[in-house]
C-alpha positions as CSV (number, residue, x, y, z in Angstrom):
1,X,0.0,0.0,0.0
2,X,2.8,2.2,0.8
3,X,4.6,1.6,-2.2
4,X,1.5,2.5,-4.4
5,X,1.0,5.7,-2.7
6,X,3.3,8.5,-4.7
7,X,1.5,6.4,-7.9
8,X,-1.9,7.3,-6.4
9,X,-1.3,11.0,-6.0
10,X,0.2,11.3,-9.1
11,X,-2.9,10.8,-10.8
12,X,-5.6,12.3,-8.4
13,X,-4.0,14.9,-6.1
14,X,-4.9,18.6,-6.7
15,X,-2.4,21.3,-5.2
16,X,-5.1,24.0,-6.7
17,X,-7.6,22.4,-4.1
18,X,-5.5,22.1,-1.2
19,X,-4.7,25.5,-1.6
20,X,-8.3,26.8,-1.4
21,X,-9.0,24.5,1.3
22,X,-6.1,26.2,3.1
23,X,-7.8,29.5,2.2
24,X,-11.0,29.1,3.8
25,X,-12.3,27.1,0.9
26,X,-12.8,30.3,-1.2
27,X,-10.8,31.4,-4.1
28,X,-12.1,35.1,-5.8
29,X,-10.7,37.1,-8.8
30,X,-12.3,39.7,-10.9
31,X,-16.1,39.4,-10.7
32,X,-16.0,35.7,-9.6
33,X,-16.1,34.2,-6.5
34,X,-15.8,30.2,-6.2
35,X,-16.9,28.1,-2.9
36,X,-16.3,25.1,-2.2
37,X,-18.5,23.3,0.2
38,X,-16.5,22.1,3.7
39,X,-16.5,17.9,2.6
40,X,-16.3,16.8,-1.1
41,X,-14.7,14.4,-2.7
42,X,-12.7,11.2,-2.2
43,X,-14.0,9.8,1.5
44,X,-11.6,7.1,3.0
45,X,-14.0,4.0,1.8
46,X,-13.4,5.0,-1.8
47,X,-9.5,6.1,-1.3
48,X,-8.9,2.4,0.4
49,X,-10.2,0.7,-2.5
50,X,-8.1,2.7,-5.6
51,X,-5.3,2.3,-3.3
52,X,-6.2,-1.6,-2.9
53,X,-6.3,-1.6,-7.0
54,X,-3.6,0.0,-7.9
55,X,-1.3,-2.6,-4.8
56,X,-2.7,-5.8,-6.2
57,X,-1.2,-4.9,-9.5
58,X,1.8,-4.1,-8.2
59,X,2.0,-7.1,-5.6
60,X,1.1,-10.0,-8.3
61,X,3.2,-10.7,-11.2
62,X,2.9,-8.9,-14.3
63,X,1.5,-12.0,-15.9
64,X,-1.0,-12.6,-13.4
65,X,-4.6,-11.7,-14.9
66,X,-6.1,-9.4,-12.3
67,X,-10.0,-8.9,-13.1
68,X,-12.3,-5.9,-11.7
69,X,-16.1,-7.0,-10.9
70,X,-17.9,-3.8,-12.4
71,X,-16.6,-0.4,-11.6
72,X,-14.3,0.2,-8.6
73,X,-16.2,3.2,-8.2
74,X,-18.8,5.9,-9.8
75,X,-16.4,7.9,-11.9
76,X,-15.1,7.2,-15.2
77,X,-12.0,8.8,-15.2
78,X,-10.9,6.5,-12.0
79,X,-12.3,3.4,-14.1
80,X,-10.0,4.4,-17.0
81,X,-7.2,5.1,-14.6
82,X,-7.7,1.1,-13.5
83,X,-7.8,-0.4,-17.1
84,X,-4.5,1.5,-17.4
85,X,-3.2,-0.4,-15.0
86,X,-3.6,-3.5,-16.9
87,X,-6.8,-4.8,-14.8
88,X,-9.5,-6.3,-17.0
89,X,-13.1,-5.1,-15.8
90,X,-16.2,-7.9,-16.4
91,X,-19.3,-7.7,-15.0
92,X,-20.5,-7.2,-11.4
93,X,-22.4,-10.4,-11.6
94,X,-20.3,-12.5,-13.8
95,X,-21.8,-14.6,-17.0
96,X,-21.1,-17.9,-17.4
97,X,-18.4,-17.0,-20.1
98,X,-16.4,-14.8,-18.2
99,X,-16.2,-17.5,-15.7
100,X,-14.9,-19.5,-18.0
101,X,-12.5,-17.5,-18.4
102,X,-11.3,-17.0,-14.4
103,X,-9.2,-19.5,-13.7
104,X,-7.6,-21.1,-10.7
105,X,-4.9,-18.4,-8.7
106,X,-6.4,-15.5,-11.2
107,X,-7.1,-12.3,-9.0
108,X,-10.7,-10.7,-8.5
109,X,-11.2,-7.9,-6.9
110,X,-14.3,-6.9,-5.4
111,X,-15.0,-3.1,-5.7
112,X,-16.1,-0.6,-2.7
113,X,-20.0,-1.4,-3.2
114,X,-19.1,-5.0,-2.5
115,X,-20.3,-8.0,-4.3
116,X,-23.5,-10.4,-4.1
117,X,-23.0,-13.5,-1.3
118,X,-23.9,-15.7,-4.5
119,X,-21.0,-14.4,-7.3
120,X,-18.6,-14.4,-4.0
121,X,-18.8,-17.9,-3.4
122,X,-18.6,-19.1,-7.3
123,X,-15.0,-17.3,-7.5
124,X,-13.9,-19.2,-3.9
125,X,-14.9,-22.6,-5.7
126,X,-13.0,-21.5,-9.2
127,X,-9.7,-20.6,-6.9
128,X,-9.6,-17.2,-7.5
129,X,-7.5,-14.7,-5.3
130,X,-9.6,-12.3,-3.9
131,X,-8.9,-8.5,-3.3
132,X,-11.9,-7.5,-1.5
133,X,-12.3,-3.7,-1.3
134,X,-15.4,-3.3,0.2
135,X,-16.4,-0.6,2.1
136,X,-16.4,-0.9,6.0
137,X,-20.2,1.2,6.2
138,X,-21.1,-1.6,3.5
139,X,-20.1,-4.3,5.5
140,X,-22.1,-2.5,8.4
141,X,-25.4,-2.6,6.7
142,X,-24.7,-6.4,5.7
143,X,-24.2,-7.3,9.1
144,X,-27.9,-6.0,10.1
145,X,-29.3,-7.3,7.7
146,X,-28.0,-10.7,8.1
147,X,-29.1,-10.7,11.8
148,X,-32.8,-9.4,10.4
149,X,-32.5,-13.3,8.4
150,X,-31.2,-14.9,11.1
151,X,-34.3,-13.8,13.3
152,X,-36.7,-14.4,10.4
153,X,-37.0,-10.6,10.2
154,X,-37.9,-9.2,6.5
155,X,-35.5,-6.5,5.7
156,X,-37.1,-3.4,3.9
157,X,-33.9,-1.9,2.4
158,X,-33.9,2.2,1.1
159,X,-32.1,2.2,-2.3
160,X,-31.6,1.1,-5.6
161,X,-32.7,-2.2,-6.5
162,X,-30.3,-2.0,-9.6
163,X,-27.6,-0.5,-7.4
164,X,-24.5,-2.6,-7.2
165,X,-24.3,-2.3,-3.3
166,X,-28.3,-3.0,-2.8
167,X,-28.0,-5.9,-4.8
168,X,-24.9,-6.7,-2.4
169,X,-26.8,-6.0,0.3
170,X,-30.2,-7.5,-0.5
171,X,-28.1,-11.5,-1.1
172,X,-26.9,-11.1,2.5
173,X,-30.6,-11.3,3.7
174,X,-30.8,-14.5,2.1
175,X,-27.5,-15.6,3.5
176,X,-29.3,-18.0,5.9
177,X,-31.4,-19.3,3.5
178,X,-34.5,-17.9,5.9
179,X,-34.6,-14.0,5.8
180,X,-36.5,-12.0,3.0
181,X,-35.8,-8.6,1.7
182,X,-38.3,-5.8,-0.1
183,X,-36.4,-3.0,-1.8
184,X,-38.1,0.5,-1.7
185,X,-36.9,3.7,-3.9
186,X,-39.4,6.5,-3.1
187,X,-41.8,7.8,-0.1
188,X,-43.9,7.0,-2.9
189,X,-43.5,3.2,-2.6
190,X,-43.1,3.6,1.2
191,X,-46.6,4.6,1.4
192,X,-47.8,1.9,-0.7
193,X,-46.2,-0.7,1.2
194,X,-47.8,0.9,4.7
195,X,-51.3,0.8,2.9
196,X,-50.2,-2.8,2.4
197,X,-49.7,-3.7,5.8
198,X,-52.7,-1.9,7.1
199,X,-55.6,-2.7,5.0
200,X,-53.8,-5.3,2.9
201,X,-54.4,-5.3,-0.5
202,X,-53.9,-7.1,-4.3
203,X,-50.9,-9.9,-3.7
204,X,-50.3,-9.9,-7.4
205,X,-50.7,-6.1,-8.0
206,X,-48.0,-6.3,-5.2
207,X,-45.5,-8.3,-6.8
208,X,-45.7,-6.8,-10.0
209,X,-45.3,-3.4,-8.8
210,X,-41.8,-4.3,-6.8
211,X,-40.8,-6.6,-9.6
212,X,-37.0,-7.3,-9.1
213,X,-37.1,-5.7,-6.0
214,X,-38.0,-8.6,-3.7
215,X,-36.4,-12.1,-2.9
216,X,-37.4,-15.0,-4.6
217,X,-40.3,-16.9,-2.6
218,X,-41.3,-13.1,-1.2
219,X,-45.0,-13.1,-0.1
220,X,-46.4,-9.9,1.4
221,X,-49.0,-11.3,3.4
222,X,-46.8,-13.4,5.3
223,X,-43.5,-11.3,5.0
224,X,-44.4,-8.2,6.1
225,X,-45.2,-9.1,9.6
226,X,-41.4,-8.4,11.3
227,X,-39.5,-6.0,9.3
228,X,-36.5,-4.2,9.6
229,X,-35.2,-0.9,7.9
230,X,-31.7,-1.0,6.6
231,X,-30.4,1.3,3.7
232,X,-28.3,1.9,0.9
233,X,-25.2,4.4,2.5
234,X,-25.9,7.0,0.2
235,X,-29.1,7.8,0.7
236,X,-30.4,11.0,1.9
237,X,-30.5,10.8,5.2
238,X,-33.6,12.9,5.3
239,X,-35.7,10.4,3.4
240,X,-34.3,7.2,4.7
241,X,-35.5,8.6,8.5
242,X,-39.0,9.2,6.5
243,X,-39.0,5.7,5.4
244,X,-38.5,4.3,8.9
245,X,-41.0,6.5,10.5
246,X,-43.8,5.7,7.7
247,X,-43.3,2.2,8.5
248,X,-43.1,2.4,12.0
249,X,-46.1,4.1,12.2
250,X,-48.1,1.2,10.0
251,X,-46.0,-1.1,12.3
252,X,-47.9,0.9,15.2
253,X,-51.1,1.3,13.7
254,X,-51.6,-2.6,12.6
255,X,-50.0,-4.2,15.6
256,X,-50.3,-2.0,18.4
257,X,-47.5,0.4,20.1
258,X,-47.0,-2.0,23.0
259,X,-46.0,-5.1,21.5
260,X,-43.9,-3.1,18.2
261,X,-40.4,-4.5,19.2
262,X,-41.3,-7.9,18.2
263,X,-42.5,-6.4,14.7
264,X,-40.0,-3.6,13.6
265,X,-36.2,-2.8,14.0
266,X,-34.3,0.0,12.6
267,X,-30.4,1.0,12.7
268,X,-28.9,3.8,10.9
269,X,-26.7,3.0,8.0
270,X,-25.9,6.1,6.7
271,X,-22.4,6.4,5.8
272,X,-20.6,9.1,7.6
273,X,-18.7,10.2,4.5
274,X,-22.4,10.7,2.7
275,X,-23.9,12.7,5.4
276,X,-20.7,15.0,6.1
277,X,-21.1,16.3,2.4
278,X,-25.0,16.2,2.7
279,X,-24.8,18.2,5.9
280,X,-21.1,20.5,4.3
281,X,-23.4,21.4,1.4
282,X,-26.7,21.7,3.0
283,X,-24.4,24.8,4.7
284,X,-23.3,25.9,1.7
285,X,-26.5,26.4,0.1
286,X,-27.5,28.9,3.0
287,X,-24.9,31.0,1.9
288,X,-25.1,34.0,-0.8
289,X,-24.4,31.8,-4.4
290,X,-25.7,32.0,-7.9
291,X,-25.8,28.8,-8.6
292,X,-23.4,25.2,-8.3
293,X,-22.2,22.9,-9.9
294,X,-22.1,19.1,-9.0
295,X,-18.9,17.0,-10.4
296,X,-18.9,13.3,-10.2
297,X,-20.1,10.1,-12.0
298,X,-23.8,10.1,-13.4
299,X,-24.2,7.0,-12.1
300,X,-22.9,7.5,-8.4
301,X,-26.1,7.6,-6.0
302,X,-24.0,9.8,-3.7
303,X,-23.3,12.4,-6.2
304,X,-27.0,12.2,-7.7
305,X,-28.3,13.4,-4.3
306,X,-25.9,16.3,-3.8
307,X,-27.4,17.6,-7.0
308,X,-31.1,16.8,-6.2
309,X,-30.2,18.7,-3.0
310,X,-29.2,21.7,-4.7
311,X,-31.5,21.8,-7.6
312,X,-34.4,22.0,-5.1
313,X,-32.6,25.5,-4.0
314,X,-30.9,27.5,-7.0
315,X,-29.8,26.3,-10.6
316,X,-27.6,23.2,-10.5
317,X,-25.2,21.7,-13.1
318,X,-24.3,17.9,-12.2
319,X,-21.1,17.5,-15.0
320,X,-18.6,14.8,-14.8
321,X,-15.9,16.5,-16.1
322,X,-14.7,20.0,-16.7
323,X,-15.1,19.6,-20.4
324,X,-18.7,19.7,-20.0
325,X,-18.6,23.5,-19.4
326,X,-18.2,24.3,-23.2
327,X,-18.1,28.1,-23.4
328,X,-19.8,30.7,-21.3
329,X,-23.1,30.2,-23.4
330,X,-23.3,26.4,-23.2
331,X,-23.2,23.3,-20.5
332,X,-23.8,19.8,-21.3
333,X,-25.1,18.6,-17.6
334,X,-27.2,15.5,-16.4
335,X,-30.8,15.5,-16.0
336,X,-31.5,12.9,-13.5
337,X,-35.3,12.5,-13.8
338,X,-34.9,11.6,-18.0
339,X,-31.3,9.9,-17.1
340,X,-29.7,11.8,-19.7
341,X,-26.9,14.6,-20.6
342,X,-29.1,18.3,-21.5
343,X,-27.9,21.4,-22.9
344,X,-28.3,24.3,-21.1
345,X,-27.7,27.7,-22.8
346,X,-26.4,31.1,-21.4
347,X,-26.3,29.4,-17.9
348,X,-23.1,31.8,-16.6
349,X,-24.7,35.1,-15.1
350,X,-22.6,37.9,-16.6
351,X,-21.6,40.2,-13.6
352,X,-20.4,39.3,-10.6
353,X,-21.5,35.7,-9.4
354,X,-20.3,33.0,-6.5
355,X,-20.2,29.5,-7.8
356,X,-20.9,27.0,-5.1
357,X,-18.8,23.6,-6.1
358,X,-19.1,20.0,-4.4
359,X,-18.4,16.7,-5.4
360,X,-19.8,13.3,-4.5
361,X,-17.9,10.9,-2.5
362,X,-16.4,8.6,-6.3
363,X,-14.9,12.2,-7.6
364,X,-11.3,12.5,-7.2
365,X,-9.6,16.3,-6.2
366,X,-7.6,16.4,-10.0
367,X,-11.5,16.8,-11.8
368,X,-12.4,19.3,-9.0
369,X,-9.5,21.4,-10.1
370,X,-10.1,21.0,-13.7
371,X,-13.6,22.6,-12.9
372,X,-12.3,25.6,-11.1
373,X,-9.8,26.4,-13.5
374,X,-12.6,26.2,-16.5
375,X,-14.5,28.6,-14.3
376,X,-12.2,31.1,-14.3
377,X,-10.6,30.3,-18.2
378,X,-14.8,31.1,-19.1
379,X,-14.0,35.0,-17.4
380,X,-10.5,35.4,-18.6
381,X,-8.8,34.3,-15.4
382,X,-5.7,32.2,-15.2
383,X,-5.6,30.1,-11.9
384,X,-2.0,30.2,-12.4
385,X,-1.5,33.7,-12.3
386,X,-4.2,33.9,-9.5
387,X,-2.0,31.6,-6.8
388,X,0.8,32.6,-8.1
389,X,-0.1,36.3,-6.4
C-alpha cells in the first residue's frame, strides 16, 4: 500500500484544491467568487479501495490476470485510470463465459460497493485470489441485515434495486437461507407498502409493482409481519428517516404500540462520508451563491443526491468533467429524472457571481480542479496567475 502511494497521488491529487481548502475554501478574482463546500470528494471508503487496486497490480506478477467485478467506483476517469493499469473489468455479476474465463490463482477484486453472497462464493470454488475492497459502512449494513435473516425478520432496504451495493446487500438477507428482503426507492413506494400492511391489499398487484425488487419466494401477506429498515449508504438521510418513520407508524397502527419490538427494528446505515457532504453542502447552500455545480459520476447515488439537494434550492449543473462546461453560453449537464446529458444555454450570469462547487464521495480532487480552472478560463482568469499572487 505504501509503495502505491506516490503512484496514487500522481494521478488524483490537486495542489489547486488544497490550496483553497487552506484558504478558507474560497478562491475570488475579478467578478467571480468560487466556494467550495467544507467535505467533497474522495472519502476514506473509496480512497482504500483505488489504493487496494492500484497494490494488487503491483504485488502479483505482471502475468498474473487481475480482473475488476464492475466499476471500482462511480467515476469514469478512475475506471479508466484502472484499465491503465492493466486490470480487466467484467461484470459485477459474472456470466457464465467470463467465468470460464477465471481461472484457478487468477485475482478478483471486489469493488467498494461489495459484491453479491452468491457471485462471491462461485470465484472461492473457481480458486480465484480475492482483493476484497469493500467498504467498511457496507459491510455495516450487511451485518444488520444478516441478523434481520437470522431472526426471520424481513429487511425493507432504502435504495436502488439496480444498485450494485443493494443488490450486495439485498443477497446477505438471504445468507441464511430464511430471511427475505423488499427493496423500496421512493416515499412513494413507502406509502404503498404501509397501505399494504394496514388494510392489505392485491398480492399480485403487489409483486408486479416491486418486480426485481424482492427475494425469490417473497410473499407480502406473510412477510411483512417483522421487518427491519436497513439502507443503501448513500441515501439521503432525510428520506431514509422518512422511510422508517412511515413504516413504524403502520408497524404501530396494525400491531399496536405496546408489542412493536417484536415487529419492527431499525439502525442507521448512513455512511458518515455521505452525510458529512449532505450536511457540508446543505451549509453551503444557505450562503449567498448564484448557482453550483455538481462533479462526479452520473451514475454514483451519492453524487445524484448532492445535485437533487441543490436543484431543489438554486440552478444546479451535475457535469462529470470540466469539459462539460463548453463556453460561457453552453453546458452539457445530467438531467436525472430523464437519465440523460441536456444542454443548457447562457447558464453563466454575466456580472459578478459566487459559484458553489461540491463533489460526490467517487470524484477525485484532479476533476475538481479541472472545474475551477474552467470557471475562471470562461472570465479570462488564469488560476496560475491567480495563486501565483
Amino acid at each position: 500500500m505504501e509503495a502505491v502511494q506516490a503512484q496514487v497521488l500522481s494521478h488524483y491529487r490537486s495542489e489547486v484544491v488544497e490550496r483553497i481548502r487552506a484558504n478558507g475554501h474560497v478562491i475570488s478574482a475579478g467578478d467571480l467568487t468560487v466556494k467550495l463546500a467544507k467535505e467533497f470528494g474522495f472519502c476514506y471508503g473509496v480512497e482504500r479501495a483505488i489504493d487496494l487496486a492500484y497494490a494488487a497490480r503491483k504485488y502479483f506478477p505482471p502475468e498474473k490476470p487481475i480482473y475488476l467485478l464492475g466499476e471500482i467506483i462511480h467515476n469514469p476517469e478512475v475506471n479508466d485510470q484502472i484499465r491503465n493499469l492493466g486490470i480487466q473489468i467484467i461484470s459485477p455479476k459474472p456470466t457464465e463465459d467470463e467465468l470460464a474465463r477465471l481461472q484457478a490463482g487468477d485475482v478478483a477484486i471486489i469493488p467498494a460497493f461489495g459484491t453479491e453472497v452468491g457471485t462471491r462464493k462461485r470465484l472461492e470454488e473457481k480458486g480465484c485470489v480475492l482483493v476484497d475492497t469493500t467498504c467498511g459502512d457496507v459491510m455495516s449494513v450487511w451485518k444488520r441485515v444478516r441478523q434481520y435473516s437470522k431472526e426471520k425478520v424481513t429487511s425493507i432496504i432504502h435504495g436502488k434495486s439496480w444498485h450494485e451495493e443493494t443488490k450486495a446487500t439485498s443477497s446477505q438477507a438471504r445468507a441464511y437461507g430464511s430471511g427475505h428482503y423488499l427493496v423500496v426507492f421512493t416515499l412513494e413506494e413507502t406509502d404503498y407498502v404501509c397501505n399494504y400492511i394496514i388494510n392489505g391489499g392485491n398480492k399480485r398487484d403487489f409483486l408486479e409493482k416491486f418486480k426485481g425488487a424482492y427475494s425469490e419466494g417473497f410473499d407480502p401477506d406473510q412477510h411483512l409481519q417483522a421487518i427491519g429498515v436497513a439502507n443503501q449508504t448513500t441515501m439521503l438521510r432525510g428520506e431514509t428517516e422518512d422511510v422508517q418513520n412511515r413504516l413504524k407508524a403502520a408497524m404501530i397502527k396494525k400491531f399496536g404500540a405496546a408489542g412493536i419490538d417484536g415487529h419492527f427494528r431499525f439502525f442507521d446505515t448512513i455512511c458518515g462520508a455521505t452525510q458529512d457532504r449532505q450536511d457540508a453542502l446543505q451549509k453551503l447552500l444557505r450562503e449567498p451563491i448564484n448557482l453550483l455545480i455538481v462533479i462526479g459520476g452520473y451514475n454514483s447515488s451519492n453524487t445524484s443526491h448532492l445535485a437533487e439537494m441543490g436543484e431543489a434550492k438554486l440552478p444546479t449543473y451535475f457535469i462529470k468533467n470540466a469539459a462539460k462546461m463548453e463556453s460561457d453560453r453552453l453546458i452539457r449537464h445530467y438531467e436525472q429524472h430523464d437519465k440523460k446529458e441536456i444542454e443548457t444555454r447562457d447558464w453563466l450570469p454575466h456580472g459578478k457571481i459566487t459559484v458553489g462547487v461540491t463533489a460526490g464521495a467517487s470524484c477525485p480532487n484532479n476533476l475538481i480542479e479541472d472545474t475551477i480552472r474552467r470557471l475562471f478560463e470562461l472570465r479570462g482568469i488564469s488560476v496560475q496567475e491567480l495563486l501565483a499572487s
